[in-house]
C-alpha positions, -999 to 999 in steps of 0.1 A, spaced: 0 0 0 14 32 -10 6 64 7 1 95 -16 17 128 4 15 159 -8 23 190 0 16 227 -6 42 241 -31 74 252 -16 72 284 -32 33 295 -12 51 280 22 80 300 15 57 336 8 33 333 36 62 321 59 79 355 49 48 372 50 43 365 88 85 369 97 83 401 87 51 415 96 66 398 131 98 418 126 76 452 117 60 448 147 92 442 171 101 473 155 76 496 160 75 481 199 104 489 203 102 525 184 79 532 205 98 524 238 125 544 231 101 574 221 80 573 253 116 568 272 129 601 256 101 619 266 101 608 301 137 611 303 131 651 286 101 657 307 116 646 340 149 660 338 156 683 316 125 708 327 124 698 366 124 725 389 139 722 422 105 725 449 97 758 462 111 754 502 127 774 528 160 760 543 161 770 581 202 767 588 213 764 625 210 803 636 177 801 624 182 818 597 154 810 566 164 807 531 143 797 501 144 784 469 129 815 457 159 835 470 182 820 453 171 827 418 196 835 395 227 817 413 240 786 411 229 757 440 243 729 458 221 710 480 236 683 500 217 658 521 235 642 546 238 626 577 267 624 605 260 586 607 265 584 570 305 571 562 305 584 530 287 615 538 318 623 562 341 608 539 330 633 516 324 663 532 362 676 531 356 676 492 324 695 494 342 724 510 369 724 486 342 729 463 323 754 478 355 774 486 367 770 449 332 783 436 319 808 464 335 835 451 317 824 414 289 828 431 278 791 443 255 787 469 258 757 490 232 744 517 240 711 534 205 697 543 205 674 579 184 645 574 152 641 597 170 610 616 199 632 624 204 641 657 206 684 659 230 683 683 253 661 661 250 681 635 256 712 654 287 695 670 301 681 632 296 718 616 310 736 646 343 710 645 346 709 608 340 747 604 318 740 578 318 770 559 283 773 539 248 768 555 240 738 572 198 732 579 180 706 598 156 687 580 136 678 613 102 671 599 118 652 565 100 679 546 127 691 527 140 655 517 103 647 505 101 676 485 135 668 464 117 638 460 117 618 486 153 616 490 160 587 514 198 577 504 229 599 517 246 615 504 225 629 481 232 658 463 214 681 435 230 711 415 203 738 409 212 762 380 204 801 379 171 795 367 161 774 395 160 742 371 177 710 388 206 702 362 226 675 379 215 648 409 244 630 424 236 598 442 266 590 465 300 605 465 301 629 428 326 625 401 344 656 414 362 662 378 326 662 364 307 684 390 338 705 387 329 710 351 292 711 357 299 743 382 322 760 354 298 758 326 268 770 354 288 797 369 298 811 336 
């Protein structure tokens, strides 16, 4: 008994096969198109236009300063803790910094985090002769409003216009903030 077997000509098989691969390969395409699109966009929308939030730093004397203030200068805003190694480790750096910049016209506020004992903070910046402002962050309010900055050190560079241009999680590449702060300052 012989068994008859036929099949569809090779050349159909072949064209619908190719049909669907590449209608497959259009559509991995356009995913992906439009993942990178929406991802621009966020990227665009998040960074590049973010304002830093409108709050007033209270430093040590009691002294208030606000965001609004310090329009048209260039910002630092550190948060930190004295329980935080790195934050101590480094701190020295961050008055380099400042001291290299001041006279550019940087501003420099070292925000306390909430967990932060006042009195250790008081005790580091009076030892350390920390020379730019130092606040307390008692409530977490300010931390929240950079949003919800929970890891130390965390640090944001605010240019003139009060956009944030730069957030540093963790010690900065100092060569590269350096640069940042010259092409700010200028």
């Amino acid at each position: 008994m012989t068994r008859d077997f036929t099949f569809p000509p090779l050349k159909i098989m072949q064209t619908s096969s190719a049909s669907a691969a590449s209608k497959a390969v259009w559509i991995k395409l356009m995913a992906a198109l439009l993942v990178l699109v929406l991802a621009a966009a966020g990227y665009f929308s998040f960074f590049a236009q973010q304002k830093a939030p409108e709050v007033t730093f209270v430093d040590l004397q009691g002294n208030k300063l606000s965001t609004q203030d310090l329009r048209g200068k260039v910002v630092m805003v550190n948060f930190w803790a004295t329980s935080c190694t790195t934050c101590v480790k480094e701190m020295p750096q961050m008055v380099e910094t400042y001291k290299k910049y001041k006279d550019r016209g940087l501003e420099f506020v070292a925000v306390a985090m909430s967990y932060d004992p006042p009195n250790y903070v008081l005790n580091y910046t009076q030892t350390r002769q920390l020379p730019f402002k130092v606040a307390l962050d008692t409530e977490g309010k300010l931390a929240k409003s950079f949003g919800d900055v929970q890891m130390t050190p965390t640090t944001f560079v605010i240019d003139k216009q009060g956009h944030i241009v730069k957030r540093y999680l963790g010690e900065p590449d100092w060569d590269g903030l350096h640069a940042l702060l010259d092409q700010s300052l200028t």
